[in-house]
C-alpha positions as CSV (number, residue, x, y, z in Angstrom):
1,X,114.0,86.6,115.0
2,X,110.7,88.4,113.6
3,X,112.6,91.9,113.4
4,X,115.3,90.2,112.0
5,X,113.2,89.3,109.1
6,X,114.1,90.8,105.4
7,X,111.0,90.6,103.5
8,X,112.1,90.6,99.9
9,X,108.8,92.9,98.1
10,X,108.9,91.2,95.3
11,X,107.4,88.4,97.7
12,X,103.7,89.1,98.3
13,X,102.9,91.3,101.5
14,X,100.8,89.0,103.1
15,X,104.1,86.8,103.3
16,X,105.0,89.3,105.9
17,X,101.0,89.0,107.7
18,X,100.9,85.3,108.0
19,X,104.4,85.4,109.6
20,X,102.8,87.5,112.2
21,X,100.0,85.9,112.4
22,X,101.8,82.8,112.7
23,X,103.7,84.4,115.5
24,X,100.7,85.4,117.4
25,X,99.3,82.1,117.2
26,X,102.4,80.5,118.7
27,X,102.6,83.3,121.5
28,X,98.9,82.4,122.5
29,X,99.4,79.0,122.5
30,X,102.6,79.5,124.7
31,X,99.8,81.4,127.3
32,X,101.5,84.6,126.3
33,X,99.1,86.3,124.2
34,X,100.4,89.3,121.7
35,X,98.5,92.6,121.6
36,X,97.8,94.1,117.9
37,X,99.7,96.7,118.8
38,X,102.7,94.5,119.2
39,X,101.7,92.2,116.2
40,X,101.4,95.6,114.1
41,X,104.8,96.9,115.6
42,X,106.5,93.7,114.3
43,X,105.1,94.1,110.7
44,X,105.7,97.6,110.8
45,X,109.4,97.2,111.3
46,X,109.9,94.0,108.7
47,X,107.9,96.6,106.0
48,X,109.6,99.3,106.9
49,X,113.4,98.3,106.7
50,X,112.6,97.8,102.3
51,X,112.5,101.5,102.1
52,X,109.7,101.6,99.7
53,X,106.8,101.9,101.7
54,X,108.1,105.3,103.4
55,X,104.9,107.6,102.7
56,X,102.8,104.8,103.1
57,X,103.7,104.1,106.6
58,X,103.2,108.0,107.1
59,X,100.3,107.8,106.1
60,X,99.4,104.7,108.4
61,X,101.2,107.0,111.6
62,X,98.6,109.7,110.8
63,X,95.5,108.0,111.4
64,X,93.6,108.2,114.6
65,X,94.8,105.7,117.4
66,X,91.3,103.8,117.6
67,X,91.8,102.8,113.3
68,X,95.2,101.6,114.6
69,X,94.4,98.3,114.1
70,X,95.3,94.2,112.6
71,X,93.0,94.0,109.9
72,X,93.4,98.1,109.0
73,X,97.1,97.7,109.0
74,X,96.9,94.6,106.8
75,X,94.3,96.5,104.4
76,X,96.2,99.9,104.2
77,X,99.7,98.1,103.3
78,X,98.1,95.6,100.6
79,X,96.6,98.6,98.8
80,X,100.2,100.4,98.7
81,X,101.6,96.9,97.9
82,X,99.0,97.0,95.3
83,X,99.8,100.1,93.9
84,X,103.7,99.9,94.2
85,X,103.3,96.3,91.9
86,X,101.1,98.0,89.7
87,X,103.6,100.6,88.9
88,X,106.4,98.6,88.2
89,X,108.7,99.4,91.5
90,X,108.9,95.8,92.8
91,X,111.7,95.4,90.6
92,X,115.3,94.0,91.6
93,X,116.8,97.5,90.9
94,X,114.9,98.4,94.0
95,X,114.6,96.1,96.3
């Protein structure tokens, strides 16, 4: 259901974080704990599917494994959130 997730951007990003967050919390306290890797995949695909964070996600892909993590991917996609709000693109036209 997570995948199936469309985040509307004009919502804030960290909409998208808590849900994952939220999802790790109930996969750990079902004794099946979630990797960040696996928590980052989920994001990655709910961000991904608005189409606007395209280079952004690049970007994120051409970092080095080891910076590949929760709190990097979290920090990275707020600043491009940032920057996409501050230029006006979160409009309805776009999303």
């Amino acid at each position: 259901k997570l995948h199936q997730l469309l985040y509307d951007p004009k919502l804030p990003i960290d909409s998208v974080f808590t849900l994952c967050d939220d999802f790790a919390d109930y996969m750990t306290a079902s004794k099946v704990p979630i990797t960040q890797k696996q928590i980052i995949k989920h994001a990655y695909v709910i961000i991904k599917k608005t189409g606007l964070f395209t280079d952004d996600i690049k970007a994120w892909n051409r970092r080095q494994p080891l910076q590949h993590t929760w709190v990097n991917f979290k920090l990275a996609l707020r600043v491009a959130y940032q920057e996409l709000e501050e230029m006006h693109d979160l409009t309805q036209s776009n999303t």
